[in-house]
C-alpha positions as CSV (number, residue, x, y, z in Angstrom):
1,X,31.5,82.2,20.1
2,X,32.6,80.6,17.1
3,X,34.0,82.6,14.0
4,X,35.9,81.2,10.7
5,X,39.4,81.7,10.6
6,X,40.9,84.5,8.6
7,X,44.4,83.3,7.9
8,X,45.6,81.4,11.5
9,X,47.0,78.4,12.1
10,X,45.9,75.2,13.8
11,X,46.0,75.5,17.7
12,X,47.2,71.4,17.4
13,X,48.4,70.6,14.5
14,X,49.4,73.9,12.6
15,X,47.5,73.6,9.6
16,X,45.2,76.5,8.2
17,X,42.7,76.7,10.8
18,X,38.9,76.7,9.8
19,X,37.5,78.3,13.0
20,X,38.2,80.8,15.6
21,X,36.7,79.5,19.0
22,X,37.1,82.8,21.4
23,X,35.4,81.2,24.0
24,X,38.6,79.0,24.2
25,X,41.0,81.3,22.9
26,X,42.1,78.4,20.2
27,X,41.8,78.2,16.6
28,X,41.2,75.2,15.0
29,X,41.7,72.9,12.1
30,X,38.3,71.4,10.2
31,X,39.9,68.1,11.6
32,X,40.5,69.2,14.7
33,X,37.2,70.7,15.3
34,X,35.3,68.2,14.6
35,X,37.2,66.0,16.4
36,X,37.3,68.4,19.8
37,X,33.0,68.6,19.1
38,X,32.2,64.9,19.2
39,X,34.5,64.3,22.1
40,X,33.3,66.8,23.9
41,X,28.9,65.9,23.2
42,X,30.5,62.3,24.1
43,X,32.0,63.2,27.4
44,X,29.0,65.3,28.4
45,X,27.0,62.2,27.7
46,X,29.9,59.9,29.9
47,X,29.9,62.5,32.8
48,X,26.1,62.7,33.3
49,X,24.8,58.9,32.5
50,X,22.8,59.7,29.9
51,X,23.3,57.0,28.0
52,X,23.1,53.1,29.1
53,X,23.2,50.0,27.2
54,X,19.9,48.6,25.7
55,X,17.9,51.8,25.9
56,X,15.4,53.0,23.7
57,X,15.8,56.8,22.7
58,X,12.9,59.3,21.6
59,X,14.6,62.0,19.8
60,X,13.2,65.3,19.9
61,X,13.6,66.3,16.2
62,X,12.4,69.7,15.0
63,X,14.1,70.0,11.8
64,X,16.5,72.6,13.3
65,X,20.2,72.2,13.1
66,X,20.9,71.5,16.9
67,X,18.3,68.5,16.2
68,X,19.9,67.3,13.0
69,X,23.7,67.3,14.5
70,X,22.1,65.7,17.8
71,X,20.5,62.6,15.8
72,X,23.7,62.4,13.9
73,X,25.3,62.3,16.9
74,X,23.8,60.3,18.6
75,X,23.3,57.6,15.7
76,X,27.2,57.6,15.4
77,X,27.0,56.7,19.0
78,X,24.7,53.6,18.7
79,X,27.2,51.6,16.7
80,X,29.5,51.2,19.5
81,X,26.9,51.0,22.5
82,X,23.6,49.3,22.0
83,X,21.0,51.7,22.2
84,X,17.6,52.3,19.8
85,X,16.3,55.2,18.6
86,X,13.6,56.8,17.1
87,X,12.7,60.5,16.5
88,X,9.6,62.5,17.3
89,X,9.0,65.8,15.4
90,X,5.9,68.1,17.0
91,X,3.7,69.8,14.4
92,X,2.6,72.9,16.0
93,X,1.1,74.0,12.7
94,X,2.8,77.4,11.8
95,X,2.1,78.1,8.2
96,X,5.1,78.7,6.2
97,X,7.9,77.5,8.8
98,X,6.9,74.1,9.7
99,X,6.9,72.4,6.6
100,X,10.5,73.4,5.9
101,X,11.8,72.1,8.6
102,X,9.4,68.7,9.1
103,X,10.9,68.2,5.4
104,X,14.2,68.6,7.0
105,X,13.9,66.2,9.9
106,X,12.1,63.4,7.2
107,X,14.9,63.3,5.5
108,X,17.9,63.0,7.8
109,X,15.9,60.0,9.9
110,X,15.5,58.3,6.5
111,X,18.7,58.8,5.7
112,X,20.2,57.3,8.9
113,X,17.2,55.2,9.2
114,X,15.8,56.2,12.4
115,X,12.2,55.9,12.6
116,X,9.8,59.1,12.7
117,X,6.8,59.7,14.6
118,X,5.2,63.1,13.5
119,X,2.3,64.2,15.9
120,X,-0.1,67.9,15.4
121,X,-1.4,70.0,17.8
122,X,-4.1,69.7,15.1
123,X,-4.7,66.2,15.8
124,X,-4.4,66.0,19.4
125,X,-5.7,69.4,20.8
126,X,-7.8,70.2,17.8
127,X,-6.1,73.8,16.8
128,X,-3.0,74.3,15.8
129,X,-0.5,77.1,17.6
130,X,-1.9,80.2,14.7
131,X,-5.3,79.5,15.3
132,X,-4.6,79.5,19.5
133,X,-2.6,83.0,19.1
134,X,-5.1,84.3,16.7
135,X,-7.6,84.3,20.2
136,X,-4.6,85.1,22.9
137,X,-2.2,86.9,21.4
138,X,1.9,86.0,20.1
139,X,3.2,88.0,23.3
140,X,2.7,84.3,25.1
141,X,3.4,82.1,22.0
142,X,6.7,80.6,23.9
143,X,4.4,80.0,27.0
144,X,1.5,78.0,25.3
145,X,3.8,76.2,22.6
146,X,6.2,75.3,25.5
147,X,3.9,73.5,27.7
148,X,2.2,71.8,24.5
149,X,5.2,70.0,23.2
150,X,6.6,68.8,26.7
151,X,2.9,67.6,27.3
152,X,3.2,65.6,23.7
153,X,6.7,64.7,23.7
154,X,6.1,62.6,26.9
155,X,3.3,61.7,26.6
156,X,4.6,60.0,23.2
157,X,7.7,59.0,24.1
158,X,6.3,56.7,27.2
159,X,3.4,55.3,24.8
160,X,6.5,54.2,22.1
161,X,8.3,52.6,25.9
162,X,11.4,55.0,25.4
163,X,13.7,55.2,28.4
164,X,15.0,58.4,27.6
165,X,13.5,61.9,25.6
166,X,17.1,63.6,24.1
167,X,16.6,67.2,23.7
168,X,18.7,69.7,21.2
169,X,19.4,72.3,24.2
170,X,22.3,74.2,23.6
171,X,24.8,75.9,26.2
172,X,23.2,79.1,24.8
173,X,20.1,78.1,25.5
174,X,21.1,77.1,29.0
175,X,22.8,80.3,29.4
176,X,19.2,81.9,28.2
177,X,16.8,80.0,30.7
178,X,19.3,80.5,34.0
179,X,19.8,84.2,33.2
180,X,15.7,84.1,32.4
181,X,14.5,82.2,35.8
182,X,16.8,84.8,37.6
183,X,15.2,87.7,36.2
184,X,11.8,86.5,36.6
185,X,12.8,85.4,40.3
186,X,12.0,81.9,39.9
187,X,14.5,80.1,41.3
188,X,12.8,76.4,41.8
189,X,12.2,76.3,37.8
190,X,16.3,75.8,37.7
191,X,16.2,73.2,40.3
192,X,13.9,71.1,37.9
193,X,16.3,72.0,34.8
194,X,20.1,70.5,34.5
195,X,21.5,68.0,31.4
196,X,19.5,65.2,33.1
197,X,16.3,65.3,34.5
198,X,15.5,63.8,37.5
199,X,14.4,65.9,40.2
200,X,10.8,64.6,40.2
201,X,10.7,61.3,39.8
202,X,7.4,59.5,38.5
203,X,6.4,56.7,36.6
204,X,5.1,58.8,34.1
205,X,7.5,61.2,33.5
206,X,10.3,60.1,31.3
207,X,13.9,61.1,31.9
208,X,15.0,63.6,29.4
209,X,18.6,64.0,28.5
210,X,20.9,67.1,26.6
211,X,23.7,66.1,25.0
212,X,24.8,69.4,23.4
213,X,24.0,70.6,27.1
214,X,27.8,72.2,27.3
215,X,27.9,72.9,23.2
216,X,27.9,76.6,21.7
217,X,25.3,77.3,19.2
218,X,28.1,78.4,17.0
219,X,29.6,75.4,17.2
220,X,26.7,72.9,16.2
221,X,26.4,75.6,13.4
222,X,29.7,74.9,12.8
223,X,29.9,71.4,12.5
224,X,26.6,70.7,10.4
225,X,28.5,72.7,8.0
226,X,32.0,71.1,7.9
227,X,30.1,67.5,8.0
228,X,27.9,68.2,5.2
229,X,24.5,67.9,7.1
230,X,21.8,70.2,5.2
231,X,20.3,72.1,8.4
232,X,16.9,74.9,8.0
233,X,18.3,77.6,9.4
234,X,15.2,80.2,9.5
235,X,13.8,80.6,13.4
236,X,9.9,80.0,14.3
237,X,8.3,83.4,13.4
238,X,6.8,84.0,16.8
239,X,10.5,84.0,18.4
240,X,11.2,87.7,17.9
241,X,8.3,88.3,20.5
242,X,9.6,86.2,23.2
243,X,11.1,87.2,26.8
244,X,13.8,84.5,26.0
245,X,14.5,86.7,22.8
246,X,15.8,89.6,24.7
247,X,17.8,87.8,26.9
248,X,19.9,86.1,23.8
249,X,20.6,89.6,22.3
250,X,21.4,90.7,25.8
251,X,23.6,87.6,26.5
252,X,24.9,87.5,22.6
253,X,26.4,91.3,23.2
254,X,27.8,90.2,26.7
255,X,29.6,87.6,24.6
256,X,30.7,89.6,21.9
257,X,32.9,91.9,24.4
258,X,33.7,89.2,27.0
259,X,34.2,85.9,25.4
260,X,32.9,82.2,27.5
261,X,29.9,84.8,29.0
262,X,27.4,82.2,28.3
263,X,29.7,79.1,29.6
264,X,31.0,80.6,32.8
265,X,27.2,81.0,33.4
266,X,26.5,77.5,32.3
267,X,29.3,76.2,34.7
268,X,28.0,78.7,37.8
269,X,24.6,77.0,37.1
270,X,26.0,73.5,37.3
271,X,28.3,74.3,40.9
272,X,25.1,75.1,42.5
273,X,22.5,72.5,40.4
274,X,22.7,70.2,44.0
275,X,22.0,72.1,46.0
276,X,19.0,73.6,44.1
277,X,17.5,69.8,43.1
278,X,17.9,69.2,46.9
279,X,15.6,72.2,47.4
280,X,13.0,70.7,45.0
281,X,13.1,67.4,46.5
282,X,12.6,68.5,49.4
283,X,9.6,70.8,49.0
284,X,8.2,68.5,46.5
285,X,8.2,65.7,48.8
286,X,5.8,66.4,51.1
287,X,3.5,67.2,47.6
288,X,2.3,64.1,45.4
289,X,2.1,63.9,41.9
290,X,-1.6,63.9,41.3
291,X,-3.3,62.4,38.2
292,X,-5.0,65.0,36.3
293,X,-8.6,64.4,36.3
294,X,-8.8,65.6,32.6
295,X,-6.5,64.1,30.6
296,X,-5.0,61.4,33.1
297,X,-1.2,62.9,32.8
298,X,0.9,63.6,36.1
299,X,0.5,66.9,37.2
300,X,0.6,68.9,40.9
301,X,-2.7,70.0,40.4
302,X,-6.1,68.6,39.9
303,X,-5.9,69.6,36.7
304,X,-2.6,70.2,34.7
305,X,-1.5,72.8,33.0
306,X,-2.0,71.8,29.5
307,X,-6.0,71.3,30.4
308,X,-6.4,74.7,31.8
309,X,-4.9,76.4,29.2
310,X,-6.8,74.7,26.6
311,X,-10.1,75.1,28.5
312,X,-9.1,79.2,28.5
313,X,-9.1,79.2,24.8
């Protein structure tokens, strides 16, 4: 958790700090935090291969602040390692939150001059995500929207020949979906999930990468304020009814009373992420990635996911 600083002094250097980081018992500097952030995305990046000369980039850009400090991120990157980007946002089409933050997303990859792609559920499926949950219900909002956006996202990303989809996930939201899979006794989901994808491989399926994969919430919070970058910081409405919403308030008390909750968590996830994409690989290869016979997309069923759902609505 990060907190401003009431009146300590720099951890390195001293100064006034500008942040209390509990989760590190250190307080720090503006200087000094920003500097420990970037290292720190960069090193994630270095430890995991994310990144590799003279690869194309989709950005997953939602408007949100752990997509805004990502781009900037990762566009400060590009100037010393060749790589291209370019950002996708997903219109879901959720009146009165969208537009704020697809405003959001315009400008920053204008101002950096990334390229945008902006592509509708409208457009491509024909409803948007209120006219779906008008028919079945905001209790599985997450479920629906979820499996629509990873369907577009690659499916987008390949079409534009991008090596690599970056995603905004957060070690809170890392924290969330291993504490989630537990609950819901759904182990092989976590063996599919890590700061690089990779355990089913398939010429379809484009890697995706997580840069802020080890990176408080707080933190990118943090940052996009002490560098100036205008962030949206209103949530989709259809959050608060969420599984994954309860297990943020459950984990955000945890780490309120015992500070690096949500890291040590991270860190047990990543000791055992091995032997759990072995697991994967194993089961999974015996299966073959089928075609779906709807839409054409890779899939372990006849038809995918995406396709049955829509046919159900």
């Amino acid at each position: 958790m990060a907190k401003l600083a009431a009146s300590s002094k720099c951890f390195k250097c001293g100064k006034p700090a500008a942040i209390s980081l509990n989760y590190m018992q250190q307080d720090l500097c503006q200087s000094h935090f920003t500097e420990m952030f970037e290292s720190r995305v960069k090193r994630t990046a270095r430890e995991y291969r994310m990144l590799r000369k003279g690869e194309k980039i989709a950005v997953a850009h939602s408007g949100g602040k752990d997509s805004c400090v990502m781009l900037h991120m990762l566009h400060g990157i590009s100037k010393s390692l060749p790589i291209k980007l370019f950002a996708i946002t997903i219109d879901e089409g959720i009146a009165g939150y969208r537009c704020r933050t697809l405003h959001v997303a315009k400008r920053e990859c204008r101002m950096l001059k990334v390229p945008l792609k902006v592509i509708s559920f409208h457009k491509e499926f024909g409803k948007t995500l209120d006219s779906l949950l008008k028919k079945k219900g905001v209790e599985r909002s997450c479920s629906f929207c979820g499996v629509m956006r990873r369907y577009l996202l690659n499916k987008f990303a390949r079409k534009m020949k991008a090596d690599k989809i970056a995603i905004g996930h957060n070690s809170d939201d890392v924290a969330q979906t291993v504490m989630m899979n537990l609950m819901r006794n759904e182990p092989e989901r976590l063996g599919r999930f890590g700061p690089l994808s990779g355990a089913i491989e398939d010429e379809l399926f484009i890697t995706r990468i997580k840069p802020l994969f080890l990176t408080p919430e707080r933190d990118i919070a943090a940052y996009a304020i002490m560098k100036g970058i205008e962030i949206e910081f209103s949530e989709c409405p259809y959050a608060r009814h969420a599984f994954r919403q309860y297990v943020r308030e459950m984990l955000n008390k945890a780490e309120e009373k015992y500070p690096a909750t949500k890291l040590r968590i991270v860190r047990a996830f990543l000791a055992q992420q091995k032997l759990m994409q072995d697991g994967v690989r194993m089961r999974r290869g015996k299966e073959k990635i089928l075609r779906c016979k709807s839409c054409g997309e890779p899939c372990s069923r006849e038809v995918c996911s995406l396709c049955t759902m829509l046919e159900r609505s």
